[in-house]
N, C-alpha and C positions, 0 to 999 in steps of 0.2 A: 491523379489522385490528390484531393486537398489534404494540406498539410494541416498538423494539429498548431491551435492557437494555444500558447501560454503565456501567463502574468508571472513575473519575478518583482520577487518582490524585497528591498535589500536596499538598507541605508549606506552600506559602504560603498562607494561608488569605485570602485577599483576592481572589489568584488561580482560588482552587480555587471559592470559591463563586458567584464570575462567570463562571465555566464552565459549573457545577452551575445556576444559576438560568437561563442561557440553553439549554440542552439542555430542561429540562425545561419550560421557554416552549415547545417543539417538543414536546414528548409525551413525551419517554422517561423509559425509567425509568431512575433513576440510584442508584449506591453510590457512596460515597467510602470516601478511605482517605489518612493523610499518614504514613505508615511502607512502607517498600519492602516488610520481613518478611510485615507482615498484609495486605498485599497481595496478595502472590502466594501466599500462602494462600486468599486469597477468588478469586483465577482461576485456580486448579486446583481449587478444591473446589463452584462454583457454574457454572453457568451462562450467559456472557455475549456477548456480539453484536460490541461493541467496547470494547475498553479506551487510554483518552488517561492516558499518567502523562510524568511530570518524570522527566528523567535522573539526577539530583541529588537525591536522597532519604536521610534517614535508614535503618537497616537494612538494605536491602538497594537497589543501584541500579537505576534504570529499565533500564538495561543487561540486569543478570542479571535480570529480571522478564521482560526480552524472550525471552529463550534459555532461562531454565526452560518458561515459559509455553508455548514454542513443542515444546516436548516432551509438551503436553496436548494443544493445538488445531493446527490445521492453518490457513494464512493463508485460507480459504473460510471457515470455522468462528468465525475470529475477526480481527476486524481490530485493530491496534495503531496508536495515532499516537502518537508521541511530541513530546512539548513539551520544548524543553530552551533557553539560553541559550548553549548551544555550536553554534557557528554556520560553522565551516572546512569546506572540502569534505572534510578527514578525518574529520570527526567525521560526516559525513552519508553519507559511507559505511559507515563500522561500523555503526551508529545503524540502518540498511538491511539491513545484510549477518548483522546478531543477530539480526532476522527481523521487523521491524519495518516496517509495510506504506508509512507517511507519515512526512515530520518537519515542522514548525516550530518558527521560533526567536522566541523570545521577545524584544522585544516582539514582538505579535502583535496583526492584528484581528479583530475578534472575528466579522464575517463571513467570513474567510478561513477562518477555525477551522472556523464553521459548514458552509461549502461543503465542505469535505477530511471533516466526521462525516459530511454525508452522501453524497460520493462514495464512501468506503468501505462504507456501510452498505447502496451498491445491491447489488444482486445479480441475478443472471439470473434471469428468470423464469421459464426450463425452456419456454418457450412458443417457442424457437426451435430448429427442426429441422436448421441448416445445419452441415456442414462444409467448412473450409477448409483446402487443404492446399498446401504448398510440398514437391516429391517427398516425402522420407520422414518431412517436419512437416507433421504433422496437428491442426488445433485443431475439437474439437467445442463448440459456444457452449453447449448447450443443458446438457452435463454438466461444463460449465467444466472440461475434461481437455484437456492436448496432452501429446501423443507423437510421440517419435520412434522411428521404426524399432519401431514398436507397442509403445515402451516409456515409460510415464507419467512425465513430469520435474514436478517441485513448481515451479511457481511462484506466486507473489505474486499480487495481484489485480492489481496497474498491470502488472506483466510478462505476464500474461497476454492483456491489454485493448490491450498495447503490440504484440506479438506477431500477435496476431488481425488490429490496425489494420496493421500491413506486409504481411500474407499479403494482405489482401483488396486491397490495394494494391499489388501486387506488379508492379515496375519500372518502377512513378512516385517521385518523389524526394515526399518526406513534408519540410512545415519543421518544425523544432521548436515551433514557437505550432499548427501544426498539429496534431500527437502531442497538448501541452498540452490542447486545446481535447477530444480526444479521449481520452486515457486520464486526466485530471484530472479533464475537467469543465468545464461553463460557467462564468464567475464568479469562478472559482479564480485568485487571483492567484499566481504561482510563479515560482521565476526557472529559468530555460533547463537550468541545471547539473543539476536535479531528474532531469529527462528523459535527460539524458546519464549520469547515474547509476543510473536503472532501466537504462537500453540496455546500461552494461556488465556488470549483475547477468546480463541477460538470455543476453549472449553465452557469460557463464559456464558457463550452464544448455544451452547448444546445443552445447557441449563441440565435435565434429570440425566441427560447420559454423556456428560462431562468427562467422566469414565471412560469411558470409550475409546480415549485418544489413551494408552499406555505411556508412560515412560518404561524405556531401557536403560536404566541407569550406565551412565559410562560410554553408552550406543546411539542411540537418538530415538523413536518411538515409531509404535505401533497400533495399528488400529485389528478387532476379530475379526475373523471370517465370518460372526453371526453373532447379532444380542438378543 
């Protein structure tokens, strides 16, 4: 089975190749790059699986890499984590909302890292036939698409996995360690805000029934048995 190609992308060179040697202890194949510019030259002109870069770059920032890049690939197509040392809940919204699938903050360990490459690098394996739906939200697993009102909305790979986990749950209260364990991953250490950050990307994307996703104050949230 071929292994996933990914670009790192990271002006600290200390950093970048204690990234670069542990990825590739895992198999993959790896590019690097410590300029923002030839960066996003090499991921709009190449081929790749996932790309980890710094926020903080020379030529161009992991920022605008995130937002050009995302005008090639599609977040199915491509997964982004970004590493950065900017660590506020504003920053980790943008950082998210330029189209950026993951963040961490540096420091960082370097299993956490490893768990979040490969919770983004899983993928459905088209071997599931189910849909699930909340009235006019429809998520099919097998062609990772949800619609509403038979109209395809673009989300993320955690908004989608997040979405799917409430539908199939629909009017049990969900805790956030719960969500965590579920649209992260085993292992994955995170803090709570993560979660409550995909949730409100997600409500964005549900536009008239934004609703729909409850909070439990104090608990984590909930989707009805019917709208």
């Amino acid at each position: 089975m071929k292994k996933a190609k990914i670009l790192v992308v990271e002006d600290e060179e200390d950093i970048r190749e204690l990234i670069v040697l542990h990825l590739k202890r895992e198999g993959y194949e790896v590019d690097v790059s410590a300029d923002g510019s030839e960066a996003l030259k090499k991921a709009t002109s190449e081929k790749y699986d996932l790309l980890i870069l710094d926020w903080m770059l020379p030529g161009k920032s992991g920022l605008e890499i995130t937002k050009d890049t995302r005008k090639h690939y599609t977040h199915e197509d491509l997964g982004i984590l970004m590493v950065t040392a900017k660590s506020t809940n504003s920053d980790l919204i943008i950082g998210l909302e330029s189209g950026a699938d993951d963040y961490i903050t540096k420091p960082f360990e370097l299993s956490v890292l490893m768990a979040r490459v490969r919770a983004l690098l899983r993928r459905t394996d088209g071997q599931s036939t189910q849909l699930f739906s909340l009235g006019p939200i429809v998520i099919d697993e097998a062609a990772h698409r949800a619609t509403i009102e038979e109209e395809e909305i673009s989300l993320t790979p955690y908004e989608f996995k997040l979405l799917s986990t409430l539908i199939q749950n629909k009017g049990r209260v969900l805790t956030r360690d719960q969500l965590i364990s579920e649209v992260q991953g085993d292992g994955v250490a995170v803090v709570e805000r993560a979660i409550d950050t995909h949730v409100f990307g997600l409500r964005k994307k549900l536009g008239k029934y934004s609703e729909a996703i409850e909070t439990v104050r104090g608990v984590g949230y909930r989707i009805p048995a019917k709208l």
